[in-house]
C-alpha positions as CSV (number, residue, x, y, z in Angstrom):
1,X,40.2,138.5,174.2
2,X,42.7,135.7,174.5
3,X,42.2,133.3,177.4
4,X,38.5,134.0,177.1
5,X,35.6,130.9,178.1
6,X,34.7,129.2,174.5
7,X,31.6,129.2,173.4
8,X,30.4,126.5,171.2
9,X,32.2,125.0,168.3
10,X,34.1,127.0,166.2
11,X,37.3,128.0,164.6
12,X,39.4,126.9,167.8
13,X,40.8,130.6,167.9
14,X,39.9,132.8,170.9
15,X,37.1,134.3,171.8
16,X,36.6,138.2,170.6
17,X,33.4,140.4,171.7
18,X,32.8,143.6,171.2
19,X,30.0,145.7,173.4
20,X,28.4,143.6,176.0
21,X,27.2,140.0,175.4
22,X,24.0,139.8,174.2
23,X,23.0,143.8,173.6
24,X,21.8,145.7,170.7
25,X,25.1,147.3,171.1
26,X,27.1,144.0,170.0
27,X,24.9,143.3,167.6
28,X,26.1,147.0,165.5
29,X,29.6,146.7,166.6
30,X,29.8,143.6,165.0
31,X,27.8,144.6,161.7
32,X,30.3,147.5,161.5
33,X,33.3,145.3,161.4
34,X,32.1,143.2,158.9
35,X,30.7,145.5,156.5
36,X,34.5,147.3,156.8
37,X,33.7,150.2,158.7
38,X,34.9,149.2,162.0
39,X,38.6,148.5,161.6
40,X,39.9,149.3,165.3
41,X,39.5,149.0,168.5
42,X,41.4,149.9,171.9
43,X,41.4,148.6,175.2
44,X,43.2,149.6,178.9
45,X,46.6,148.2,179.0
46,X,46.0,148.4,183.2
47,X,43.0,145.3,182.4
48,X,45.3,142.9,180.5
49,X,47.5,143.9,183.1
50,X,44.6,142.9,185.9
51,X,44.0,139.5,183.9
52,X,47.5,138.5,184.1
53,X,47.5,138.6,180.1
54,X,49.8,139.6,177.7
55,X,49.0,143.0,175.0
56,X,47.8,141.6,172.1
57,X,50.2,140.9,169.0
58,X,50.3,142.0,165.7
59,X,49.4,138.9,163.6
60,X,47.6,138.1,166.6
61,X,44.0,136.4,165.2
62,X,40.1,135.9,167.1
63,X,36.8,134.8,166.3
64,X,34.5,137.3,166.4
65,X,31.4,136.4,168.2
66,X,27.9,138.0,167.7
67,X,25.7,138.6,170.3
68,X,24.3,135.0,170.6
69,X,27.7,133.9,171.0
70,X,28.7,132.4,167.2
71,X,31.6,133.3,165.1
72,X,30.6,135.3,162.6
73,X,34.4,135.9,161.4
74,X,37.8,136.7,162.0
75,X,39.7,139.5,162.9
76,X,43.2,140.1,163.0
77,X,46.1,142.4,165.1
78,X,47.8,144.4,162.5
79,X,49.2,147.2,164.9
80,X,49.3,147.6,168.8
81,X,49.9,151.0,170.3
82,X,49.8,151.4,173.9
83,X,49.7,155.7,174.2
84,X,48.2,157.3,177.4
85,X,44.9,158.3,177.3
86,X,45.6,162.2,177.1
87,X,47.6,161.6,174.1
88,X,44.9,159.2,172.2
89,X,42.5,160.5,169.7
90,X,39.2,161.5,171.0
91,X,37.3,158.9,169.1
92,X,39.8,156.0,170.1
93,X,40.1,156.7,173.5
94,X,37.8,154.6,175.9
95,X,36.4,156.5,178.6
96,X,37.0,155.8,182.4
97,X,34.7,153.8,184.0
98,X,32.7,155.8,187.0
């Protein structure tokens, strides 16, 4: 997300990670975007909100990081959607943490 630490030298955008850091779960997340099949992703509005940042933008651009922390490509906001939870789809909606 935007305000993120950098990592190493890169495109001087943001940093953007999906899963956790260096996990096999990054690692597919990040295969699945760039082979196309990954083309969203959501987020809590209340943790922006919590890190004093703003909601993401449409035109709004990141470096997608793998798991060992390189870019690996670019992704890009082309809509935001801020819906409560109830009213998401099932497969959209992430799930409250215990």
């Amino acid at each position: 997300m935007a305000g993120a630490a950098r990592r190493g030298d890169r495109s001087g955008l943001p940093d953007f990670e999906l899963g956790a850091g260096d996990h096999p779960l990054t690692e597919r997340l990040v295969r699945l975007v760039l082979d196309g099949a990954k083309t969203a992703t959501t987020s809590l509005v209340a943790e922006f909100e919590a890190a004093g940042e703003p909601l993401p933008a449409v035109g709004g651009r990141w470096a997608l990081l793998d798991r060992s922390g390189r870019e690996v490509g670019v992704v890009e906001t082309t809509k935001v959607r801020a819906t409560d939870r109830r009213r998401a789809r099932p497969r959209a909606a992430p799930r409250p943490r215990a």
